[in-house]
C-alpha positions in Angstrom: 8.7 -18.9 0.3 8.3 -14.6 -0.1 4.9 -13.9 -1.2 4.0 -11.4 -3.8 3.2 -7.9 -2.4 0.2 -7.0 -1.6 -1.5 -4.6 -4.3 -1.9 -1.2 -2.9 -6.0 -0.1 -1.5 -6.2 -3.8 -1.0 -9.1 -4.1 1.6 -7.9 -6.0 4.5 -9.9 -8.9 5.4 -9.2 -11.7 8.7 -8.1 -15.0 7.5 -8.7 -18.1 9.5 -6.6 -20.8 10.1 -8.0 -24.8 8.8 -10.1 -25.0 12.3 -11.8 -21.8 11.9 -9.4 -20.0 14.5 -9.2 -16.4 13.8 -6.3 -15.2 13.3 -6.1 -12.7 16.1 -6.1 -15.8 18.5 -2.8 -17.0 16.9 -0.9 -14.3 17.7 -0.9 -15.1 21.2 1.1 -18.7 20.0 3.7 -16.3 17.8 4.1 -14.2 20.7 5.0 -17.0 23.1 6.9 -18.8 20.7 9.4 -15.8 20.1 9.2 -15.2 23.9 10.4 -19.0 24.2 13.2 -18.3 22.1 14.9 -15.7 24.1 14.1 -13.2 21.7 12.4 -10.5 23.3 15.6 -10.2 25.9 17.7 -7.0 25.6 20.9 -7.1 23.8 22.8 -4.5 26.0 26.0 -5.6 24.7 25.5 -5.0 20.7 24.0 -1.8 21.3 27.0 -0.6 23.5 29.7 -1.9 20.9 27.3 0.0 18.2 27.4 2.9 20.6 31.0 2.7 20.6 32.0 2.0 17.1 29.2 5.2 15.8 31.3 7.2 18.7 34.6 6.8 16.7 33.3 7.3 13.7 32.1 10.6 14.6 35.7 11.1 16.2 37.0 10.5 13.5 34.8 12.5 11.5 35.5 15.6 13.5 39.5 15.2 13.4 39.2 15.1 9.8 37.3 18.2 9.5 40.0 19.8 11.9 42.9 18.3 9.9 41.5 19.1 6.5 40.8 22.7 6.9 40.3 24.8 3.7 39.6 22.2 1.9 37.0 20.8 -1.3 37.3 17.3 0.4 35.8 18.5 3.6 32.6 17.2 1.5 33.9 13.8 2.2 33.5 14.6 5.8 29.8 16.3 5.5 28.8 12.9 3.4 30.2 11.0 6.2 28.3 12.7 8.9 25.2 12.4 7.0 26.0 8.6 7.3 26.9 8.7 10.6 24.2 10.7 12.0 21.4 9.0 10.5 23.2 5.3 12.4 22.8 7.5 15.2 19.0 8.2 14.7 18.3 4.4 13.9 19.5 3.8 17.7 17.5 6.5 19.4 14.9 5.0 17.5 15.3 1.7 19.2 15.6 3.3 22.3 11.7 4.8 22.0 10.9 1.1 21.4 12.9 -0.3 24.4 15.2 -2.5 22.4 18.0 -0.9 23.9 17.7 -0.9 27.7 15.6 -3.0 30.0 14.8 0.1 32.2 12.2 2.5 30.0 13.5 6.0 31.8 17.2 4.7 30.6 16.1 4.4 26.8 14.3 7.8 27.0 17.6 9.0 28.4 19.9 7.7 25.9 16.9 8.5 23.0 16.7 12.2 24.0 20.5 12.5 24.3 20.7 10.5 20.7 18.2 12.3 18.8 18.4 15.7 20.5 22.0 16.2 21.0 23.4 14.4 18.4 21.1 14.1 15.1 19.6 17.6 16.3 15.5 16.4 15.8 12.9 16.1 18.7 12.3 12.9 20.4 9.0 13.8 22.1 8.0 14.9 18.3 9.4 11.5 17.1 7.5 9.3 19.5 4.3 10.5 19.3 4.3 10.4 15.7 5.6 7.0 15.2 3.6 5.4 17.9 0.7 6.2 15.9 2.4 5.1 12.9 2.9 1.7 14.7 -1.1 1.6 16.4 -2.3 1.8 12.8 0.1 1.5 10.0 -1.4 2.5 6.4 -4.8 3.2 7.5 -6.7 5.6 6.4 -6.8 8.9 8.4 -4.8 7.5 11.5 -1.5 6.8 10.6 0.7 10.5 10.5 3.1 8.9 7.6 0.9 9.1 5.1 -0.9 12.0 5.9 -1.2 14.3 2.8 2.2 16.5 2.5 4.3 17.7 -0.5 4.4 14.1 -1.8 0.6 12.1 -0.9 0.2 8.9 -0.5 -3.4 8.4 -0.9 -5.1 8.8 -4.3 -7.7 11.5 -2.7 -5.1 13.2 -1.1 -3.6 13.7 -5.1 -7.1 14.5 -6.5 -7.4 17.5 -4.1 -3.6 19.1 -5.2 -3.6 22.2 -7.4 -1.0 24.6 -8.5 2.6 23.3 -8.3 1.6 20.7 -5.5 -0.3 19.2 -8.4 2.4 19.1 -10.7 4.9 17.5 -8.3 2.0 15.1 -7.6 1.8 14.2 -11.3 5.2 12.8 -11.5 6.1 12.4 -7.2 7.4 9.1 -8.0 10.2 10.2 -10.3 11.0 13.0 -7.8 10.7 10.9 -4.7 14.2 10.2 -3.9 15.6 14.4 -5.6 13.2 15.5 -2.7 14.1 13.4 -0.2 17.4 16.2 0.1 15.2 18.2 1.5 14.0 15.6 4.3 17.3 16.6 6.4 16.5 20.2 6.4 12.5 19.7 6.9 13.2 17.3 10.1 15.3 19.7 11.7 12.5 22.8 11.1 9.9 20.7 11.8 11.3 19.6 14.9 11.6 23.4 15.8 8.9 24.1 15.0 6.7 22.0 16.7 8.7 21.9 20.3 8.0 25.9 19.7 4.1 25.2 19.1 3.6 22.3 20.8 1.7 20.6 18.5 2.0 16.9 17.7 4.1 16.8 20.6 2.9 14.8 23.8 5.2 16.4 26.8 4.8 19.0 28.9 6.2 22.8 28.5 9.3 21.9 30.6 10.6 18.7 28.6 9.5 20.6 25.2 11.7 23.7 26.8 14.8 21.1 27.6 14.8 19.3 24.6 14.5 22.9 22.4 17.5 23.8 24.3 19.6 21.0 23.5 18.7 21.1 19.6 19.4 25.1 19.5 22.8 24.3 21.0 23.8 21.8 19.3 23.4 23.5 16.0 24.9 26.6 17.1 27.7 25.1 17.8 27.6 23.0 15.0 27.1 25.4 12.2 29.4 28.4 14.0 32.5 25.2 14.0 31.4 25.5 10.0 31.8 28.9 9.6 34.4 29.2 11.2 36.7 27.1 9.9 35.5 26.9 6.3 35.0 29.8 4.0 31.6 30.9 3.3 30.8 29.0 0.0 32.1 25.9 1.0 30.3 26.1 4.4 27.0 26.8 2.5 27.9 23.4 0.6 29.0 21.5 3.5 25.6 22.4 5.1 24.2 20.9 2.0 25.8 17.7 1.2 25.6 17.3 5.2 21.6 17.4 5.3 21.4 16.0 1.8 22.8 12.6 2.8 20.9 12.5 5.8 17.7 13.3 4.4 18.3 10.6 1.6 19.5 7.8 3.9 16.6 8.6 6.3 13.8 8.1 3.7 15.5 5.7 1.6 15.4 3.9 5.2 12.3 4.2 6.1 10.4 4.5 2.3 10.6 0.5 1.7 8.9 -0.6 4.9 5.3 0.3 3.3 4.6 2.4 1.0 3.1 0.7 -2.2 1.2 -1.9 1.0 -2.2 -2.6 1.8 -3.8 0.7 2.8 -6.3 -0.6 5.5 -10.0 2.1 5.3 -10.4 4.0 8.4 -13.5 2.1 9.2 -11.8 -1.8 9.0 -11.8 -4.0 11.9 -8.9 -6.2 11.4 -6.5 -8.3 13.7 -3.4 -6.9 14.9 -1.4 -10.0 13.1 -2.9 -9.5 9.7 -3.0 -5.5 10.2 0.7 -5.3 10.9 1.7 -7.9 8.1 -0.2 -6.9 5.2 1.1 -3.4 5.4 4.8 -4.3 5.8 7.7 -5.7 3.6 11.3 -6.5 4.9 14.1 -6.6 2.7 16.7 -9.1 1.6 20.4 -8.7 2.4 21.3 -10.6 5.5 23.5 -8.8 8.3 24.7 -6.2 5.8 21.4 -5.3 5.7 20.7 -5.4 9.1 23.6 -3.2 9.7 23.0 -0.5 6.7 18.9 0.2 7.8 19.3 0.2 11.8 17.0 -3.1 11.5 14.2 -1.7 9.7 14.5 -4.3 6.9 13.1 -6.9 9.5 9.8 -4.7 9.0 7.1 -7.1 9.7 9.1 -8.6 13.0 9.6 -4.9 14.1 6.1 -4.1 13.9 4.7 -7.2 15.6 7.1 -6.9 18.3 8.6 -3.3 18.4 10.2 -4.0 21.9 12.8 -6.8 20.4 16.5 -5.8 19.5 17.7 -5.5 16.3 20.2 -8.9 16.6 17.0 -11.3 17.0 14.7 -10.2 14.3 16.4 -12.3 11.8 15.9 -15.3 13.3 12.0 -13.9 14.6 12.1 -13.4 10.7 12.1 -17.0 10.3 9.7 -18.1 13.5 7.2 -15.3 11.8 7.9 -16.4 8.1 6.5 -20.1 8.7 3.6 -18.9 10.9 2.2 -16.5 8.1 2.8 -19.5 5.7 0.6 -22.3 8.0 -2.1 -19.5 7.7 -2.2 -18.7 4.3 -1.0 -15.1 5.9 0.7 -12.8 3.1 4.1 -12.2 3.9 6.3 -9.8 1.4 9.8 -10.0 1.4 11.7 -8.3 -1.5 15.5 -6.8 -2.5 16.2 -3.4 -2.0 15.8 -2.4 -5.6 12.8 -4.1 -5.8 11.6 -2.1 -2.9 12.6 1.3 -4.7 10.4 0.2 -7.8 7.8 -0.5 -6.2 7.5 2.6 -4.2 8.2 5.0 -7.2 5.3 3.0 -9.6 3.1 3.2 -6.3 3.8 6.7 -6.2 3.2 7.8 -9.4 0.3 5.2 -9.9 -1.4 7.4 -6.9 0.0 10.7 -8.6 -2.3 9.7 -11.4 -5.0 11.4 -9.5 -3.5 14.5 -9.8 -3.8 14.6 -13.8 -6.3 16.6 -15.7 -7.9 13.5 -17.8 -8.5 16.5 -20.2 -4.7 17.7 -19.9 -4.6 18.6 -23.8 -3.9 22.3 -24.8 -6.0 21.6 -27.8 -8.9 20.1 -26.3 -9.3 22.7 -23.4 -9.7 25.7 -26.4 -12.7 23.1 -28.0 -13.7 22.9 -25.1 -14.4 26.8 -24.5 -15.8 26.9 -27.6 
């Protein structure tokens, strides 16, 4: 049985199991059940066929824009290669949580190749921010995605917003998903921008060097095959629909996973079971689903064990579903639509903070007076 979500601010506390067991003593059990099962082992063989078919596709992708030339329906293509790039970024994802390979150097390999070369963002940048996503998800002045930026996440984050910030605030649900278009280009820059700096990124000059390298050529070459071949307009709007379908498949990706969760205070002290639980929700959908969100719809198994391949989590799903049910554990499971409501009335119910309670032309003059 799915449980109702859990209302967002809800303040984490540790259930206990019948015996008076905490719960962070149960995880151990979980852990060696899915262990038991097989489930932790590396699927080398699924992410080589994925490898493969994502190769094609981008083959394919390339002889059409060769084929098509001067040509409206080259936006086909740039749609495409948002698509296919973003399938791309859910493997080098995988590959900084060691799902792919059993070797960690390999997946570092593969994940700086994969995210570098190919999707054209930093890895180092990636992993140090979503490793501290993953330590503390939702909590309160420790977990990097939902630090305040032009859409907050955190009702005193919103209060704080003047001048347009404030306005977007006001209604950031509604213009969630018109914004996420921008996500594709923002990655990219802020990628750049902090191998350049170095902050947020834990490597040293050289690998920062290497890997700004990499991205630089790889969008010089990508953007000059553009140019080149398609007239300046419908570059400029190749560009577009390109990053535009990248940035929208990325957050509409990742946007489900918590936001509208339990935001855990920075001062809590809660169980990693319960911490990583209550601040995740998987979605419905089966292997489609699996397929269309690189495996992130398997939220809750992903975050309790980050290390196992995308093929198991559905059945972990069901090894983790019963334990969270024998402890009276929330465990929210919802469709993909659902997901999307519940992430725009979260964000606008937090947007709220951003309002002038005294937002009435006629009241501000009376209230000069």
């Amino acid at each position: 049985m799915t449980s109702a979500a859990v209302r967002p601010g809800f303040r984490a506390t540790r259930p206990r199991t019948d015996d008076g067991e905490a719960v962070t003593s149960t995880y151990s059990s979980l852990s060696r059940t899915v262990r038991d099962a097989g489930l932790l082992q590396r699927a080398q063989g699924y992410y080589l066929w994925t490898l493969g078919v994502l190769a094609l596709a981008l083959g394919g992708a390339v002889a059409g824009f060769v084929l098509l030339g001067d040509s409206w329906f080259q936006l086909l293509i740039a749609g495409a290669l948002g698509l296919i790039f973003t399938q791309f970024a859910f493997v080098a994802h995988e590959a900084s949580h060691r799902q792919v390979f059993a070797s960690g150097p390999v997946n570092d390999r593969v994940g700086k190749i994969l995210a570098n070369g190919v999707v054209g963002i930093s890895y180092s940048w990636w992993m140090n921010k979503h490793t501290r996503h993953h330590a503390n998800p939702n909590r309160r002045g420790k977990d990097p995605d939902i630090a305040p930026d032009v859409v907050v996440f955190l009702e005193d984050d919103a209060a704080k917003a003047t001048g347009i910030k404030s306005f977007i605030n006001r209604y950031q649900g509604y213009l969630f998903f018109p914004l996420l278009t921008l996500e594709g280009l923002n990655l990219h820059v802020t990628a750049i921008r902090s191998l350049v700096s170095g902050n947020a990124v834990r490597s040293d000059l050289r690998t920062r060097m290497v890997e700004l390298a990499i991205i630089v050529v790889r969008l010089t070459v990508y953007v000059t095959a553009i140019f080149w071949v398609l007239p300046l307009g419908m570059a400029f709007a190749f560009l577009g629909v390109q990053l535009a379908v990248f940035g929208v498949y990325m957050g509409a990706s990742f946007a489900p996973n918590h936001k509208g969760m339990a935001i855990i205070p920075a001062d809590s002290k809660i169980d990693f079971l319960s911490k990583q639980v209550l601040t995740s929700r998987n979605i419905r959908g089966g292997w489609f689903m699996n397929i269309l969100m690189g495996g992130l719809n398997f939220q809750i198994e992903h975050h309790l064990f980050p290390s196992m391949p995308r093929p198991h989590l559905a059945r972990a799903r069901e090894i983790v579903r019963e334990h969270c049910l024998n402890l009276g554990l929330p465990y929210t499971e919802t469709s993909l639509a659902q997901s999307y409501a519940i992430v725009v009335r979260y964000l606008n119910q937090v947007g709220l903070s951003a309002r002038d309670p005294f937002d009435c032309p006629m009241f501000r003059q009376l209230r000069k007076v």
